[in-house]
C-alpha positions in Angstrom: 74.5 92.3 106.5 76.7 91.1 109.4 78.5 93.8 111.7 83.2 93.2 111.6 84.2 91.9 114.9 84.5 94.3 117.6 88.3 95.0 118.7 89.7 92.9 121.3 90.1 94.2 124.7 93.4 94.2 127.2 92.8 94.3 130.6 95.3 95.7 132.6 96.1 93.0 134.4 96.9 90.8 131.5 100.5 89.3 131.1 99.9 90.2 127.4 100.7 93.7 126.3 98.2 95.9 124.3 99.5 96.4 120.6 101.1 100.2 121.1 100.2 102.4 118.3 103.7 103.5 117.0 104.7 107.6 117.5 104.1 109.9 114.1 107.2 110.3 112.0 107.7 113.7 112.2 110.4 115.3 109.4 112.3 119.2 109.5 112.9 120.9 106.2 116.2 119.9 104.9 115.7 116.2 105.6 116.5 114.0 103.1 114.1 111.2 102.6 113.2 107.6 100.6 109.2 107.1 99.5 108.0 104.1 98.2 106.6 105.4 95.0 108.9 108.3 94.6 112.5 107.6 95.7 114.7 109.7 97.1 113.8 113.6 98.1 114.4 116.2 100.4 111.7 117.9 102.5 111.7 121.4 101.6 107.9 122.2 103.1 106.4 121.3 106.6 102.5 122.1 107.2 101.9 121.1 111.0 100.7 117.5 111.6 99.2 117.7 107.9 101.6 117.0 105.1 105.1 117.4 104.2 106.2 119.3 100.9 108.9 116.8 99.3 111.2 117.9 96.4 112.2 114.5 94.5 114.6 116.2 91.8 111.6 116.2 88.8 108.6 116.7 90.9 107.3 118.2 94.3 104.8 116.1 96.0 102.8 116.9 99.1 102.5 113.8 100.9 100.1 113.6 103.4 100.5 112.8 107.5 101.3 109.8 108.2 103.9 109.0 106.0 103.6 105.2 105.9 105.5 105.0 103.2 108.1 107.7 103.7 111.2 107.4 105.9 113.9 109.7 107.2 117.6 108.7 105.8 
């Protein structure tokens, strides 16, 4: 069985930048939002850091921190 490859290192003084790890998408009740899977909604449940309560008109989902594949309209 053979180990994946380690993750390359930066060094600081490397004319490359290090990949930067986008910020977490953070959403307020009221927002009105797109998932992939479900379509358009409107948060009407925050749990801190965790998951976001989403009305989407025929069902509420709790989709989990973080939201790759839900975005603020």
């Amino acid at each position: 069985m053979t180990k994946p490859p380690a993750p390359k290192r930066h060094l600081p003084t490397s004319p490359f930048k290090a990949p930067v790890a986008p910020p977490p998408k953070e959403f307020t009740v009221g927002d009105q939002v797109t998932h992939d899977m479900y379509g358009l909604g409107r948060v009407i449940g925050i749990e801190d850091g965790v998951a976001a309560l989403v009305d989407f008109g025929s069902l509420q989902e709790r989709i989990l921190s973080p939201y790759t594949k839900m975005s603020k309209l």
